[in-house]
C-alpha positions as CSV (number, residue, x, y, z in Angstrom):
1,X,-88.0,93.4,-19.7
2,X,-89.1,90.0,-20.9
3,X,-92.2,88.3,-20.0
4,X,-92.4,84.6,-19.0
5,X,-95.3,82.8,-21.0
6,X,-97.8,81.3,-19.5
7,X,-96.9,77.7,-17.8
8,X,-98.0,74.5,-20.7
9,X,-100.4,72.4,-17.6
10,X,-102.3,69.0,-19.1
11,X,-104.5,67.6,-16.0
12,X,-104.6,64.6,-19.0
13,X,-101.1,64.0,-18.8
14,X,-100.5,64.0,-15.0
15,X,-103.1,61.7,-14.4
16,X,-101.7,59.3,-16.8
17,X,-98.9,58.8,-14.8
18,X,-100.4,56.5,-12.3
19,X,-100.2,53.4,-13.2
20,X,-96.9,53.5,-15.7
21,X,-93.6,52.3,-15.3
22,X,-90.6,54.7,-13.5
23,X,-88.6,55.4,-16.3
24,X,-85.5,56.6,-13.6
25,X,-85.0,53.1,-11.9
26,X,-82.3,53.6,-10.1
27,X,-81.6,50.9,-7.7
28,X,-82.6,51.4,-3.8
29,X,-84.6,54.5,-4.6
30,X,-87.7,53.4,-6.9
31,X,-89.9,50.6,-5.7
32,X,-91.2,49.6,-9.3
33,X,-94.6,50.3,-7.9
34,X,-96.9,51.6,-10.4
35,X,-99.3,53.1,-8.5
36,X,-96.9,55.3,-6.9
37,X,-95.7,56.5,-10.3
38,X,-96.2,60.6,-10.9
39,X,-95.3,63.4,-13.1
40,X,-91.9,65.1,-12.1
41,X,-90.6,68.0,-13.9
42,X,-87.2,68.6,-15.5
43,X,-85.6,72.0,-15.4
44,X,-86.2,73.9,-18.5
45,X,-84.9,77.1,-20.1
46,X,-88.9,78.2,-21.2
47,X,-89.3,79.1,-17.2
48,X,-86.4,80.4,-14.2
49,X,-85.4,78.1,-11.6
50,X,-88.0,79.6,-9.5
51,X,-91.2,78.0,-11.2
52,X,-91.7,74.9,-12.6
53,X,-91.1,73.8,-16.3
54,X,-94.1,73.0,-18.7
55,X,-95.8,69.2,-18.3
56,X,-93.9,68.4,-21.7
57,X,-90.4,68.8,-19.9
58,X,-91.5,65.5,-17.2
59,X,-90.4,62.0,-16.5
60,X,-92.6,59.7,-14.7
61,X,-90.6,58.6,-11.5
62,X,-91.8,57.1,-8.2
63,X,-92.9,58.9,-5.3
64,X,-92.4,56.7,-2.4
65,X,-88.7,55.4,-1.9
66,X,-88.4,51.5,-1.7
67,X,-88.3,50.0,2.0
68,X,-84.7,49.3,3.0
């Protein structure tokens, strides 16, 4: 049986987010509002589909949607 290695966390690097540009953009759904801007992880083969990947496998995206 294999064992998962510990998750890769920087408090560093989530914090940076706020206050960068979404680098997803897609039309409708960001509000190009940098202080809404976070760390969102990717899916990565490191951890299952259960936990979430390492801080290096992130985009920065937008958390609130823009108003329609």
């Amino acid at each position: 049986m294999a064992f998962k290695s510990p998750a890769l966390r920087s408090d560093k690097l989530r914090k940076a987010a706020k206050g960068q540009q979404c680098v997803v953009q897609i039309m409708g759904v960001c509000n190009f509002n940098p202080e809404t801007v976070v760390l969102a992880h990717l899916p990565s083969n490191t951890h299952g589909m259960a936990y979430k990947s390492d801080d290096i496998w992130a985009v920065l995206i937008t958390t609130e949607p823009q108003p329609i």
